[in-house]
N, C-alpha and C positions, 0 to 999 in steps of 0.2 A: 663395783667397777671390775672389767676384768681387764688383765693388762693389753690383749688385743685393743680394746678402748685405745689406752696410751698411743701404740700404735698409728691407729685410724685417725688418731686427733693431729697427727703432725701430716699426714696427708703421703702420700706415694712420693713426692720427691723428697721429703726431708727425711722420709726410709732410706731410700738411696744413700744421701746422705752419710745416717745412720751406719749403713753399713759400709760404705768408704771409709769410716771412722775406726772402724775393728782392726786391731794391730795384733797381725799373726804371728808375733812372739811372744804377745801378751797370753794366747790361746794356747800356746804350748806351754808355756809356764804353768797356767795354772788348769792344764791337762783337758781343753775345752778342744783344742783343735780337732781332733777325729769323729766329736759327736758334731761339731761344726757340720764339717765337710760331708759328714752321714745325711745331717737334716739338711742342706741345703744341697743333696743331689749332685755333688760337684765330684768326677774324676779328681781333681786337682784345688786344693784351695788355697788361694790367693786374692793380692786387691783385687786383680781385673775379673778372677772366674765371681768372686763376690758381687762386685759391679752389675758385672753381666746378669748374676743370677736376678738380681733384682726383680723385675717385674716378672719371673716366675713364682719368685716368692710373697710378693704381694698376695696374691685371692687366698694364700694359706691366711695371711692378717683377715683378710674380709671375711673367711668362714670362722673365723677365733678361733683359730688351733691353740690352744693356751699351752699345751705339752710344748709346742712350738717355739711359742713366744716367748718364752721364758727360759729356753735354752738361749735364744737369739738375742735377750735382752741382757743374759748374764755374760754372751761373749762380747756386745756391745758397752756392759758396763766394767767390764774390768779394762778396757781398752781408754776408759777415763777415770782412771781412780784418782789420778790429780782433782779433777773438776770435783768428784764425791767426795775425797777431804774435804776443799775449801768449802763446799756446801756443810758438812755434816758440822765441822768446826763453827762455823757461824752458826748453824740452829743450836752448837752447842753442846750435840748429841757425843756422850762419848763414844770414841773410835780408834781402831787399833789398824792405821793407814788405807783407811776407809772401811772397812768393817766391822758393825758393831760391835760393842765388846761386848763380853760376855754378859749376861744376864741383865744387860740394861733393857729397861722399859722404854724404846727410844719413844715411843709415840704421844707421853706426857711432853716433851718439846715442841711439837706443831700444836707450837698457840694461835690462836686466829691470823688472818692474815700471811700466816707462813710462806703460801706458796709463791703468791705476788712479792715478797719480800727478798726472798731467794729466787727470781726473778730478775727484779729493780737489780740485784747485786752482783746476778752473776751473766745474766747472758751477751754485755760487752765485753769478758774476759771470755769468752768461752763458748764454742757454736750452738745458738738458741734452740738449735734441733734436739742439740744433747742435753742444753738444761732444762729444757719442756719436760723431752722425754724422763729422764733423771725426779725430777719434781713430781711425774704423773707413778712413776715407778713407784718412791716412797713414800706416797700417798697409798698407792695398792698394796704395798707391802707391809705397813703401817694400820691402817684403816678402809678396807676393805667398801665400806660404806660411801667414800669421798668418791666426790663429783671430780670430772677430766677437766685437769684446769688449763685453761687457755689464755695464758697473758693477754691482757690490755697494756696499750701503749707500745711503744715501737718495738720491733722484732729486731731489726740491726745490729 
């Protein structure tokens, strides 16, 4: 899988989404904002210039710029690191306020059924775009091998 996959599987509006989601103090904190604003081509970066960039940034998802993606997925994921506890916590995985801890093996915790699981659990507390993406994340991150999982049953 590569993470563009992730991407493409939640479709062009729940990128938007996505990146309406990115909280530009979270970006500065932990020193993301300047390659942000580099890779997304923006004078100025903010929600709306984010917003806007949107569908320029899309066909970079469709060619799989992975260097891309993976800047874009790490300023969208530290902008939920709430939702990455509650997730990591349930599969159990040890974490040190959402970041593995050191030298754990997390990938011996996605026991079959994982993804659906975390899933069922989280995406009523929490926007299904983020926990798609989130799940599709550390499956890639994790296991390189795994298929883009696409929940069954209601998205809501």
């Amino acid at each position: 899988m590569q993470l563009s996959d992730a991407f493409l599987a939640l479709g062009q509006e729940s990128f938007g989404q996505l990146l309406r989601s990115i909280s530009i103090g979270r970006l500065k904190t932990y020193q993301l904002y300047d390659r942000i604003k580099a890779r997304a081509h923006t004078a100025k970066l903010n929600s709306e210039s984010l917003r806007k960039a949107a569908p320029r940034l899309w066909p970079r998802i469709e060619q799989h710029d992975e260097e891309f993606c993976q800047d874009l997925a790490q300023a969208i994921l530290v902008s939920e690191l709430d939702m990455i506890r509650a997730v990591l916590d349930f599969l159990e995985i040890p974490n040190e306020d959402g970041f593995f801890a050191k030298d754990v093996e997390a990938a011996k915790y996605l026991t079959e059924g994982w993804q659906q699981r975390v899933w069922d659990q989280f995406h009523g507390k929490y926007a299904p775009a983020s926990v798609q993406f989130y799940i599709n994340h550390l499956a890639w991150e994790l296991d390189k091998n795994a298929a883009i999982f696409v929940p069954s049953g209601p998205t809501d």
